[in-house]
N, C-alpha and C positions, 0 to 999 in steps of 0.2 A: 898138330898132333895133340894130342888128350893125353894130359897128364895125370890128372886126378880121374879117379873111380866114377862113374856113373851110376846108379841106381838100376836095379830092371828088374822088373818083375820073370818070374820062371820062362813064362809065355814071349815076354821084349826081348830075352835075353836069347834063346832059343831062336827067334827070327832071324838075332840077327849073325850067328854060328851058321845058319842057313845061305844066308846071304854071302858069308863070307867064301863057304864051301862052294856055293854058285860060280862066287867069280873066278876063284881057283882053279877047279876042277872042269867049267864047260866053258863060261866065256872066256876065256885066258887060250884056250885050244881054239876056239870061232875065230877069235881075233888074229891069234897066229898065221891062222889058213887065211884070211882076207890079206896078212901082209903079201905071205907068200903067193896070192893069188893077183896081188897088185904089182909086185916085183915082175912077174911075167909079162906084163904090159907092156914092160920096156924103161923109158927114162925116170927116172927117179923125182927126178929136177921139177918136171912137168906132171906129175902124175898124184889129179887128185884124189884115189882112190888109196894109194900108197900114204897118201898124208895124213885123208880119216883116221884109217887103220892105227899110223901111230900115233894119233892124238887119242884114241877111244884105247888103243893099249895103256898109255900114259896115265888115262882118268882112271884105269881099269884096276891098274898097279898101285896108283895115290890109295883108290876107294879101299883096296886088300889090306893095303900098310896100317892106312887108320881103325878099319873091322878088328885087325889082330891085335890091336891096342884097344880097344874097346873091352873086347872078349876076354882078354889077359886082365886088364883093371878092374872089371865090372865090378858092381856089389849088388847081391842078391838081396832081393827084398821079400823081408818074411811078412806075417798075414798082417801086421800091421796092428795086432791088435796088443796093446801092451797096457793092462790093467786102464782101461780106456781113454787111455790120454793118448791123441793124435803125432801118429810119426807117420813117417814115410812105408805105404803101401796102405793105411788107413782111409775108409772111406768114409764118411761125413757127412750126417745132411743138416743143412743150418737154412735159416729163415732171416732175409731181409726185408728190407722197406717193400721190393719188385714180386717176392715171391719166397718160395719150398727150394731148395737146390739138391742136390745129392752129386756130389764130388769125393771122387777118391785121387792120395793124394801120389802122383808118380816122379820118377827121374826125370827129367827134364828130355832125353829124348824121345821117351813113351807118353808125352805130353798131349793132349788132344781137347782142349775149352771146350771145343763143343760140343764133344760126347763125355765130356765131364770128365777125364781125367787132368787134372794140373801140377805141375808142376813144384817140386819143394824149392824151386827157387826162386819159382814168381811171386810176387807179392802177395796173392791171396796164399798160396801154399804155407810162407815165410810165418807168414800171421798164424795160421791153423794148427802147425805145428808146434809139440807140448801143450798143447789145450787140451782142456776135455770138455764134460757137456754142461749145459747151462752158461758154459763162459761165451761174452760178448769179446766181441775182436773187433777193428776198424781197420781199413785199409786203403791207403792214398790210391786214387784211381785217376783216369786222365779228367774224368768229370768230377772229382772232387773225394772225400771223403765218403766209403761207404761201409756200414755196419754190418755184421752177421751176429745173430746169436746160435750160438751150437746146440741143435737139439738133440743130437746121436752121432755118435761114433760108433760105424758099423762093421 
């Protein structure tokens, strides 16, 4: 269960009130009728159609419980732009030894490395945040130390 608030931008957070509505409202009715349509089978005991049904109810009801603890805790993340020093929802491009990057920085479950959204709770996020531009940062990586300097905060 999620205790603490998550991050989400307008657009994450909106998915996932979607999602939630989904399981609620149409799969929660699918799965019903597959019980009831598995019950008609006959024995219970034997019947693996009956057992899907309540195992994929079961995940169906967990995944609802945790969505409306999400949705209830969330925290919205504004544009990120706060007299340019990097918070969460800030995007950022900085220059290392490998290259240019352009990284904006999100809640951890709108996280996505390789389309450039990261996380404020993974290391490089950790690092980024309250910086602004011209600051260098370092960040322990599995391959060792490596640097960014911040060229913009976007």
């Amino acid at each position: 269960m999620i205790n603490k608030g998550q991050y989400f931008s307008p657009e994450g957070l909106e998915k996932m009130k979607k999602e939630l509505e989904e399981r609620k409202y149409v799969l929660r009715k699918e799965i019903a009728a597959k019980i009831l349509e598995a019950k008609d089978l006959g024995d219970l005991a034997e019947n693996a159609e009956f057992t899907e049904a309540k195992e994929m109810q079961a995940f169906n009801e967990g995944r609802i419980e945790e969505l409306e603890s999400i949705v209830k805790n969330a925290m919205l993340i504004s544009s990120g732009k706060q007299n340019g020093i990097i918070s969460v929802g800030s995007s950022v491009k900085v220059k290392s030894s490998v290259g240019e990057y352009t990284f904006t920085i999100v809640g951890a479950s709108e996280s996505n490395p390789t389309q450039g959204f990261i996380s404020n709770e993974s290391p490089l996020g950790k690092a980024f945040l309250g910086q602004k531009k011209g600051t260098e940062v370092e960040v322990q990586t599995p391959k060792g130390v490596a640097k960014y300097k911040i060229l913009e905060v976007l």
